[in-house]
TORTOR-278723 format. One record per residue (C-alpha): x, y negated, z negated. Coordinates in steps of 0.001 Angstrom, whole numbers, plus 500000, padded with zeros to 6 digits. Layout:
XYZ
...
***
This chain:
105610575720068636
107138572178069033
105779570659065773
107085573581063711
110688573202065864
110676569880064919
109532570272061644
111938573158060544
115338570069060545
114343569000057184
111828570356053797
111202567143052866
107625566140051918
107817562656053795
107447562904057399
107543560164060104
103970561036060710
103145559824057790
103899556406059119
101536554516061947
101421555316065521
103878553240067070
105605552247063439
109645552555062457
110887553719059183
114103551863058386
116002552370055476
115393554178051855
116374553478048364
116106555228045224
113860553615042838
111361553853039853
107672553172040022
106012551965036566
102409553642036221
100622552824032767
097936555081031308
096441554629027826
099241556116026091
101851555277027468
104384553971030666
105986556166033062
108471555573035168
108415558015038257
111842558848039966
111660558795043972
112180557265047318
111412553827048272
111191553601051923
110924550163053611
108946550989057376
108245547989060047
104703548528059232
104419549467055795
106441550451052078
106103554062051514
106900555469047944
107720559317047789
108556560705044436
110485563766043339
107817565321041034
105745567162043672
102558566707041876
102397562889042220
100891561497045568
103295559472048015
102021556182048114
102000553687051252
101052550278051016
100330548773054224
102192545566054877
099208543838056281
097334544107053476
099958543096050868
098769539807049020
102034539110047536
105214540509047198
107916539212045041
111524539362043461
111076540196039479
114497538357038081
116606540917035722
115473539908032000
118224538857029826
116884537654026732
118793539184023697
115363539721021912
113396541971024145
114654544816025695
116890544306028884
113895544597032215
115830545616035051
115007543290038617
111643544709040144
109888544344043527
106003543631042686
103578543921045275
099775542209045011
098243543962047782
094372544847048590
094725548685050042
097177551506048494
097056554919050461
097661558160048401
098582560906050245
099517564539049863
098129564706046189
098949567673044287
101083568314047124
098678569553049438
098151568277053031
094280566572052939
092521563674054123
094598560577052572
092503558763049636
092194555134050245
091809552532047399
090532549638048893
090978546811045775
092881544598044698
096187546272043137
099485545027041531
102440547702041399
106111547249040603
109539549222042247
112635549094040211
115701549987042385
117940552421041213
120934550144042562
119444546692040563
122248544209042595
120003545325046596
116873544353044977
116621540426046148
118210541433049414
115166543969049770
112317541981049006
113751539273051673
114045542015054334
110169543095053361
108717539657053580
110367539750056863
108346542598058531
105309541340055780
105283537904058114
105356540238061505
102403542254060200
100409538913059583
100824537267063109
097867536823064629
098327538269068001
099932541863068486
102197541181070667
103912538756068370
103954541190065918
105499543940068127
108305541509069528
109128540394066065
109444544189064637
111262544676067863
114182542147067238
114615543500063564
114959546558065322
117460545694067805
119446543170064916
119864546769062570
120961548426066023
123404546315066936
124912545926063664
125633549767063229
127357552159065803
127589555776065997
130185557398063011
132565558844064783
133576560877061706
131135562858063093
132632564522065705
133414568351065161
136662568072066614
139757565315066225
140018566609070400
136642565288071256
136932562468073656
134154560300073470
132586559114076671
129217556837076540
127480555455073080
124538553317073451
121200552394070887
118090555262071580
115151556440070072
114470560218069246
110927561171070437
108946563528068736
104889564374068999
103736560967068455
106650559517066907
109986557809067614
112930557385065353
116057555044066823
119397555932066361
122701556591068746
123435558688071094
126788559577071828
128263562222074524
131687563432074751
133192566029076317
132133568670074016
128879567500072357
125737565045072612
125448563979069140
122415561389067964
122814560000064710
119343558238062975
119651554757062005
117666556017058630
119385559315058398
116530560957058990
115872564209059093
119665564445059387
122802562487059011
123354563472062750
122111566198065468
124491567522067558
124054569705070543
126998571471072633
127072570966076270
128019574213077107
124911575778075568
122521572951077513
120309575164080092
118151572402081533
118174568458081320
115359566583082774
114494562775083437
111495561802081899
108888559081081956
108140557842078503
105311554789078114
104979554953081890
108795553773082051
111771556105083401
113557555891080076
113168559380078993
115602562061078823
115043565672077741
117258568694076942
116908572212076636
119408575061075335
117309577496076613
115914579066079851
112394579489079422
111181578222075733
108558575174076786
110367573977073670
113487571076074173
115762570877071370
116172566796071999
114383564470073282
115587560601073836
113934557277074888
116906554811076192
116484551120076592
117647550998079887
117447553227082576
120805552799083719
121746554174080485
119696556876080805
121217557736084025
124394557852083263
124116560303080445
122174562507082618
124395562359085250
127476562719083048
125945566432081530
124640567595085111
128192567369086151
129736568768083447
127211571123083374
127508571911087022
129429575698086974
126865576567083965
123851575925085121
121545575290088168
119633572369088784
116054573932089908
113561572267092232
109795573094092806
110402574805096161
112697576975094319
110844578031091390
108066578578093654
109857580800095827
111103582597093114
106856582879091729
106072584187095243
108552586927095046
107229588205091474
110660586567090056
108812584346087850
105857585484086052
102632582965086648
103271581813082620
106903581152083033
106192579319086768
103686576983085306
106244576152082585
108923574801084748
105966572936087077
104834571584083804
108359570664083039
109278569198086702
106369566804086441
107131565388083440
104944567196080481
106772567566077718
105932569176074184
107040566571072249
104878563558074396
101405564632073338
100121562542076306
102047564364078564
101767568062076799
102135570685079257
098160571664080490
097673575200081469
094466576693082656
091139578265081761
091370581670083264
088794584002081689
085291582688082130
083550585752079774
083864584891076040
080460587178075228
081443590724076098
082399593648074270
084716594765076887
087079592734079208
087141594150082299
090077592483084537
088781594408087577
085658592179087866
086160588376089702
083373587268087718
085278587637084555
087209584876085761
086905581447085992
087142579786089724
090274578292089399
089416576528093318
087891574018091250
088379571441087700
086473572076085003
084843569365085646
083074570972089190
082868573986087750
078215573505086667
076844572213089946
074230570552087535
076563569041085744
078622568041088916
075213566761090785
074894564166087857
078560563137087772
078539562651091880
075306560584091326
076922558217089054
080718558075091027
078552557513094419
076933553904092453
079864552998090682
081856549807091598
085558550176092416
087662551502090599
084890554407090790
085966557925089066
084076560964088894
085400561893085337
085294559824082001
087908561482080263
091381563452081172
091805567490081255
094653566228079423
095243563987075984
096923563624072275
093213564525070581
092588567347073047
096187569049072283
095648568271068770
092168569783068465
093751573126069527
096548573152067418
095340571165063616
095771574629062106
099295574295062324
099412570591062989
097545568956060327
099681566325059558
099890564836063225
095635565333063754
095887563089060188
098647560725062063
096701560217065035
093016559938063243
094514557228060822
094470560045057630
091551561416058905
090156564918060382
087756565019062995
083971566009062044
083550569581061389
081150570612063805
083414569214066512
086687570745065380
087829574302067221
085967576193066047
085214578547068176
086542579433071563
083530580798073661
081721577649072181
084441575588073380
084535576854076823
080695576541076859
080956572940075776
083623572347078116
081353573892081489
078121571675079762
079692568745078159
079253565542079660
081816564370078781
084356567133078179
086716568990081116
089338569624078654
091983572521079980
094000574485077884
097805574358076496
100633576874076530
100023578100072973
097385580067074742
099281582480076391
102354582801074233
102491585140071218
102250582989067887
098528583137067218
098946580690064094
097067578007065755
094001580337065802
094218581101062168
094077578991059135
097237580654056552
097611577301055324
094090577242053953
093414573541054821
089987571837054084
088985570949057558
085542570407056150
081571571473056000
079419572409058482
075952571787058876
075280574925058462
077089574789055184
079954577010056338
084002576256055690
085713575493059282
088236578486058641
089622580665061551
088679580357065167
086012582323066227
087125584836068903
085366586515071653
083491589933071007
086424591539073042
089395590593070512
089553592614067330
091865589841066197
094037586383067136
097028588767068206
095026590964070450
093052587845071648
096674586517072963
097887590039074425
094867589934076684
094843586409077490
098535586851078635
097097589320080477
094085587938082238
097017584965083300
099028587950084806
096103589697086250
096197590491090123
093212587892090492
094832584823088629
097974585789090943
095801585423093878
094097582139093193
097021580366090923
097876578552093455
094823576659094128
094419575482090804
098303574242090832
096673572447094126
094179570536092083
096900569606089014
100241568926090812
099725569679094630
097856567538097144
094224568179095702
095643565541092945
095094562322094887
093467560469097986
090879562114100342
091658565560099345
091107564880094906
087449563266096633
086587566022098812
087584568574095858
085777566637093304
089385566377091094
089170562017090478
089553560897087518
090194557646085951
092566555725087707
094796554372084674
095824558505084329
097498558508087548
101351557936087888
100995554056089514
097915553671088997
098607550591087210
101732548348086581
101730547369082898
104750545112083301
103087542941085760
100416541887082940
101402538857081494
099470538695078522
101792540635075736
098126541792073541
096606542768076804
099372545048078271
100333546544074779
096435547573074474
096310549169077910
099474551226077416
098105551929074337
094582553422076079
096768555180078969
098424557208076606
095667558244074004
093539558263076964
095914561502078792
097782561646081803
097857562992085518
101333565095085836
103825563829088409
102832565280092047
104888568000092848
103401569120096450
101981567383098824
100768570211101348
098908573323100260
100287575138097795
101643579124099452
099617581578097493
101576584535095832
102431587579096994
100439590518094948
100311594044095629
097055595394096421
095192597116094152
092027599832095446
088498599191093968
089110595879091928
085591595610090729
085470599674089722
087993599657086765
085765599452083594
088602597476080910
091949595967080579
092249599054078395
091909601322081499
094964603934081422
097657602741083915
096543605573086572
093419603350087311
095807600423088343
097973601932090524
098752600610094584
095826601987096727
097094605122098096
098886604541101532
098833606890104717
100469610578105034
103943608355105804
103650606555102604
106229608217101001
108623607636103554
108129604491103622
108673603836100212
112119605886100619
112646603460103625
111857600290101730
113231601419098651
116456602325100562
116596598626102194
116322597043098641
118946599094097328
121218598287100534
120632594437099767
121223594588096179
124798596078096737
125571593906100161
128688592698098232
130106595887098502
130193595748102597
133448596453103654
134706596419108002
135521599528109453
136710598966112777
137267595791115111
137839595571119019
138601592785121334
136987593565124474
135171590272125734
137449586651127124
134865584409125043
132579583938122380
130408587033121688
126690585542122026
124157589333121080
124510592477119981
121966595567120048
122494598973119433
120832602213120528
118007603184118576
119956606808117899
122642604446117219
125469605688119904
125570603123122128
126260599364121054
125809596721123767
127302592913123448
127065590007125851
129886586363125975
129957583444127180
132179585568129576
128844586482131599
129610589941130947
127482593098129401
130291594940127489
128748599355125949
130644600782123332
130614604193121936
129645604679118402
131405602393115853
133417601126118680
135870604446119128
135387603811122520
134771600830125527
132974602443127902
131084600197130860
131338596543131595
128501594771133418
128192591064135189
125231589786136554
126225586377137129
129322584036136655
127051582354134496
127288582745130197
125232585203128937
122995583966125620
121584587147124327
120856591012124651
118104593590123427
117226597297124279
113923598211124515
112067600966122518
112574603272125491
116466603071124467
117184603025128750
116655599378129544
118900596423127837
117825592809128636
120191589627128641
119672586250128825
121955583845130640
122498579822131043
122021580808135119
117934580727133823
117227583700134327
116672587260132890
118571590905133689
117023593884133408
119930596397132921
118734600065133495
121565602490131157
120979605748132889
121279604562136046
124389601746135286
123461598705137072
120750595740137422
117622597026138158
115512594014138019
115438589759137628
113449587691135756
113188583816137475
111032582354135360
112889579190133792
114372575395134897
117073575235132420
119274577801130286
117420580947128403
118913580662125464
117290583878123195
114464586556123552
112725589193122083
110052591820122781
106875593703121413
104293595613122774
105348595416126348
105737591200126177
108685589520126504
109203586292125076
111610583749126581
113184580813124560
114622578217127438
116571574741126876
113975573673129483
111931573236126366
109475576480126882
109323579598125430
107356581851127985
105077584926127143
105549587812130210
103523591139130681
105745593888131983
105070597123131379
108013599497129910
106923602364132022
107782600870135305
111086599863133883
111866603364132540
111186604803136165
113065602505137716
110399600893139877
110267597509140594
108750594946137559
105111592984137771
106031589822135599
102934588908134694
103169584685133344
100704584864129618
101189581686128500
103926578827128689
104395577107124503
105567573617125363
108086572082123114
109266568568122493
113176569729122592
115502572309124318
114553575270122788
117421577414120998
115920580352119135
113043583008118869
112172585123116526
108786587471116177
107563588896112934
107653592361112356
104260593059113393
104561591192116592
101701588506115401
103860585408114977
106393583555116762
108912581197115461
110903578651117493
113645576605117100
114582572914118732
117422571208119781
115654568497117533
115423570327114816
111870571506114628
110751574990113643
107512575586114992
105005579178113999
102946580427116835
100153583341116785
100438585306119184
097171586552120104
095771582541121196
099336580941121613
098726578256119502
101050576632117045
100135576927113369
102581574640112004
105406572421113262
108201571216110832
110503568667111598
113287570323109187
116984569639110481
118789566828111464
119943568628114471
120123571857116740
118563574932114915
121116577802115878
119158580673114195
115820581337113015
114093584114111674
110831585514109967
110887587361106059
110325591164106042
106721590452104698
106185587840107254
105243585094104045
108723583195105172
110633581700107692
114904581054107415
116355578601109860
120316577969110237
121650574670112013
124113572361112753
123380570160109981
124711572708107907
121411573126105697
119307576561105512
115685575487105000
112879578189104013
109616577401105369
105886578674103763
104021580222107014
100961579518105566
100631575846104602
104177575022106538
105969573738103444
109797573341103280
110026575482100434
113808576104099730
116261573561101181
120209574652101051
123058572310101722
125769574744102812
130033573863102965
130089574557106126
127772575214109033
125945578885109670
125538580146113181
123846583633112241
121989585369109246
120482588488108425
117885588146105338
115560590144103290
113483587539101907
115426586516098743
119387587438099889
121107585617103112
123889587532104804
125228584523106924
127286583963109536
130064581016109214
131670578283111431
135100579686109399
134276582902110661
133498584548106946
130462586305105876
128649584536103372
126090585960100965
123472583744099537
121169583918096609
118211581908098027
116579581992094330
119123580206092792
120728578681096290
124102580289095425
126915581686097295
127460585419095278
130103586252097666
132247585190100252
134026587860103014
136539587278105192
135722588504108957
136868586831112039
138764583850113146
136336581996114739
132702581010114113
130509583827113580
128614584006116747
125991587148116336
124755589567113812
123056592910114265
122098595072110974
120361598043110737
117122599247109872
118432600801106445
120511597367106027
123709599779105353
125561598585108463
126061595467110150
127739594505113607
129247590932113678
130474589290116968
132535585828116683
134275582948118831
137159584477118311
136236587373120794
135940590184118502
133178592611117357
133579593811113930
131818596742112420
131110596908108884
129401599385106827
128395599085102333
130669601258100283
129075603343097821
***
């Protein structure tokens, strides 16, 4: 957990969160404190710490309180001269301080509601170094006189410029440094942020190491971190400002091991920018689209996906308005039994808690359909520093004290319970809190009180203890284990996405948050309000102040729907009686009598792609004068058929022992070639506009297709339909029936329908079960037809230039275009989203894909393969001389036929 993280750098019993919100500690001094009782003075041993807000006293002995004095309420505080007289005994120089409030805290050393004593008070500091003490007292006064100004914003510019005076007259120590190598390359002032404190310091990177050193020394002398073990570095907005900077040593803990607030953003930047380029062979710099890609393809577990969204849009564990929000899943909290099977046991995640009691919703719509502008339909945030804290003040005491002023809340609202808190939360008028991370990891401390606080009476007159767990938990661990689960379960995968609509896509904002009932106030929103533009210091420090105790929207991530994830399907989901159902019950709904073959098929393809850097050529020939344009091959794979720019049809024997017929229809280039599933008829395309039916058995042209005004550039065919890409900007839909081909008789061309494009069009591709279309534009649009009404489901304007190659997933989810702006762009068929974007070295002409590996084509001529989930190059082959032109690959994915500029037709096969 992030508070124990942070608290594990140091034992001591003084913690910044002992300070106020918003408060500095400074500097420290040893020093005596002079308590009288009847018998006799003490002097108590410990350390005097001088804060912009406040003087905090923390002795040794562990059973005296630490004492804070609150500058603001000091009286008087004064310089006791050294006492010379030879008569007495020598009195040391003191610090006295007349003040009407003394805090105790941590008495007898446990953590508990602080004791106040409000009245009037007199106590005395002896330093242990005598000759600092004047030079103290005049710094205290100093902050004493900012803590008396009448307006807060004088007070928080004053405390400021101390702050900036002790800055600039310290720098980092470069005695520091772990090596006399290190070169040193940026140093500037920072603070370190922390849940709901900040501690300046400097930062310094150099080529080895970011190191930050405390101005106080606190909880170290200095925190280094080595930039080779840095995983993940992310901008940040801190106080609604991009000043924040966050860094992570690891891949998936929600956990950063620093995190820094700069003064200037430039500053900022150029740190960033200085460890993402170092950092650039080590790690990989991760987008949305990507993670989600890799969520879609079961890379990414839903708990680990909403961690990096959470991350990407700026919620961070150690910015308690910004803590990372994950959902309500389970919606049954009274059962003995939880059965995963049934939808009702979960929560509708189409909606915010806030929609999810019509009742409740009814009155909240009444009141946001009369309100004045700004109008919201929700009061308070799914989101805040109280609702984080209110999970977590088993573990967290000392920050719910911190941000309650000493306090804890009332017992009867504390967590007590979690079915009564997700009862509250669907009845509450007022409460549509969601939940954090803690939820679905595996440290169920939060749930348990080991530290035996006193959080307080009940009215019922029972202890606030441990959390209260549904009847289907026999304890906080297995409570976790099946929450994890219920996250994981095949009916969270399948609605995920709409609640990652609601709280980063494009349900967050405008007509869409209205129509799904997601508006909340808008001070949460990023923009909602610019706090700079207020000129009156006390009014903008109070409404930063009430944005961020108040919670805050995440950054938007999408702004089109959200692609929902791809889940096996499971038989008889309601049927299952628990999550403690023996795996059997669970297992993929049984498929047809061919089942098992097609598992040896599939299984055979992914085994093919995962060793597709093992592809090796076997033989090459040289048969065509130009660039080689298709390729097909003979379903019993013995004949392989190629068309050129040439304008001739070229047949080869198996694995190209042996030319054997050349064909030309035209003098015109042909663009294409495909053999239908009769394996007697090959069709080519050519820039003459027209289409050539090629019959094999009986060697020569058997039929024409006229049916275009400019060149066909690419087809393909299903179910008797031919589909006809054209730089006349069609792609044309034609009956002709296979039969009449096979028997040689002469072809009815019947015209289906004509999809108009804006551009030349340059590419076709259908989906594997002939139901969708995909073409690509000279302009760079890939548009996704159905097939059955001819109408476009999406158009995406996604190159800046011609799209060479396009092409649907295996499971139909994605398409892959190649084009000449050098870029491979993955779009979601369903909502249309760009959800992968590559920037390749050089432009590809050709792929074959699976859905997660590329096999591309180059304009070097090599074969490139590409990891789409972490937009990688894994291996680079050499092949021809010329751009790669055309790719063919079998159905097992163990052979591939490449065709290039350079004339040649390679043949390549994967080495066991």
């Amino acid at each position: 957990m992030a508070f124990l993280k942070t608290q594990e750098r140091t034992k001591e019993r003084f913690s910044l969160l002992l300070l106020d919100l918003e408060e500095y500690y400074f500097e420290q001094h040893t020093a005596y404190h002079g308590t009288s009782t009847l018998k006799k003075e003490r002097k108590i041993r410990g350390s005097f710490k001088i804060c912009s807000k406040s003087i905090i006293f923390d002795p040794e002995e562990l059973a005296e309180p630490i004492i804070k004095i609150p500058l603001r309420d000091c009286k008087k505080i004064e310089f006791e001269e050294e006492e010379k007289n030879p008569f007495n005994e020598p009195r040391p120089s003191a610090i006295s301080v007349l003040c009407r409030q003394v805090i105790y805290i941590k008495e007898s050393n446990v953590i508990a509601p602080y004791r106040n004593e409000r009245e009037e008070k007199k106590l005395t500091f002896q330093l242990e170094v005598w000759s600092k003490t004047e030079d103290v007292v005049q710094t205290i006064l100093q902050l004493h006189r900012a803590s008396c100004l009448e307006k807060l914003g004088d007070q928080t510019a004053m405390i400021a410029a101390n702050l900036q005076s002790r800055m600039a007259r310290s720098s980092f120590d470069k005695n520091c440094f772990q090596s006399v190598t290190e070169m040193p390359h940026m140093e500037c002032a920072v603070e370190m942020v922390m849940p709901l404190v900040c501690n300046p310091g400097h930062v310094c990177v150099t080529n080895k190491n970011l190191y930050f050193q405390p101005l106080n020394g606190y909880p170290e002398n200095v925190i280094q971190i080595k930039l080779h073990e840095v995983r993940r570095i992310y901008k940040r907005r801190n106080g609604l400002k991009p000043l924040g900077l966050e860094v992570f040593c690891s891949e998936n803990d929600f956990c950063s091991d620093i995190y820094l607030k700069f003064y200037s953003t430039a500053d900022r930047d150029e740190i960033y920018y200085y460890i993402a380029s170092f950092l650039e062979n080590h790690m990989t710099e991760h987008t949305a689209e990507s993670y989600m890609l890799q969520w879609q393809r079961g890379h990414l577990s839903n708990y680990q996906y909403l961690l990096h969204l959470n991350n990407l849009a700026d919620r961070s564990c150690n910015d308690l308005s910004q803590y990372p929000v994950f959902p309500w899943v389970i919606a049954d909290y009274a059962s003995t039994r939880l059965d995963m099977t049934n939808a009702d046991t979960f929560r509708d995640l189409s909606k915010p808690v806030g929609a999810l009691n019509k009742e409740r919703l009814d009155r909240l719509l009444a009141r946001y359909r009369g309100m004045p502008e700004p109008c919201f339909m929700y009061g308070s945030h799914y989101s805040s520093p109280g609702y984080v804290l209110f999970y977590l003040v088993r573990v967290a005491p000392e920050h719910m004290l911190c941000l309650q002023n000493g306090r804890y809340d009332n017992a009867d609202r504390m967590f007590n319970s979690i079915g009564e808190t997700w009862k509250n939360c669907l009845e509450g008028a007022t409460d549509f809190k969601e939940l954090i991370p803690e939820f679905y990891g595996t440290d169920f401390s939060f749930l348990e009180n080991a530290l035996n606080l006193d959080l307080g009476r009940k009215q019922n007159g029972s202890l606030v203890g441990d959390v209260v767990l549904p009847p289907w938990a026999t304890d906080a661990s297995d409570f976790l284990e099946k929450h994890r689960a219920a996250l994981e379960s095949q009916y969270v995968s399948e609605h995920l996405h709409e609640w990652i609509d609601l709280v980063f896509g494009f349900k967050q904002r405008g007509s869409e948050a209205v129509a799904a009932h997601n508006v909340f106030h808008p001070l949460t929103y990023e923009g909602g309000i610019d706090c700079d533009s207020i000129e009156d210091t006390d009014q903008r420090i109070a409404m930063l102040t009430q944005i961020l105790e108040f919670g805050q929207t995440p950054k938007q991530l999408f702004t089109s729907p959200h692609p929902q994830r791809i889940t096996p399907r499971f038989q008889n989901i309601t049927r299952s009686p628990s999550i403690n159902a023996p795996d059997g019950e669970l297992s993929p709904a049984s498929q047809g009598e061919d089942s098992s073959f097609e598992d040896l098929t599939e299984e055979g393809r992914k085994l093919a792609w995962a060793n597709m850097e093992s592809l090796k050529p076997i033989s090459s020939c040289k048969i065509h004068k130009e660039a080689v344009t298709g390729i097909a091959v003979s379903q019993d794979g013995s004949a392989i058929f190629s068309t050129s720019q040439d304008s001739t049809l070229k047949m080869f024997s198996k694995e190209l022992k042996d030319f054997q017929r050349s064909m030309s229809f035209s003098n015109m280039a042909l663009s294409s070639c495909l053999i239908l599933a009769d394996g007697k008829t090959v069709v080519c395309s050519s820039w003459d506009n027209n289409v050539y039916f090629y019959s094999i058995p009986y060697g020569r042209r058997q039929d024409t297709l006229m049916g275009h005004d400019d060149a066909v550039s690419k087809m393909c065919w299903f179910d008797d339909r031919l589909y006809t890409a054209s730089w006349d900007s069609t792609v044309k839909v034609w009956e002709c029936a296979s039969e009449s081909l096979s028997t040689h008789k002469r072809s009815q061309f019947n015209l289906l329908a004509e999809l108009e494009h804006d551009a030349g069009v340059n590419t076709v591709g259908l989906n594997p079960a002939g139901t969708l279309l995909v073409s690509g534009c000279k302009d760079g649009t890939v548009t996704i037809w159905d097939t059955s009404s001819y109408g476009a489901l999406q158009q995406v304007h996604c190159h800046a230039g011609t799209i060479h190659h396009t092409a649907f997933s295996p499971d139909s989810r994605h398409v892959l275009s190649v084009g000449a702006d050098s870029c491979m762009k993955v779009v979601d068929v369903q909502t249309g989203m760009v959800i992968s974007s590559v920037k390749a070295e050089e432009e590809q002409r050709c792929f074959c894909w699976d859905g997660n590996s590329v096999l591309c084509g180059g304009k070097s001529g090599d074969l490139l393969l590409w990891d789409l989930l972490t937009n990688t190059v894994t291996k680079r082959i050499s092949a021809h001389s010329g751009a790669v032109t055309a790719m063919w690959m079998s159905e097992l994915c163990t052979t591939v036929i490449t065709g290039g500029e350079d004339r040649q037709v390679i043949f390549w096969k994967l080495q066991s």
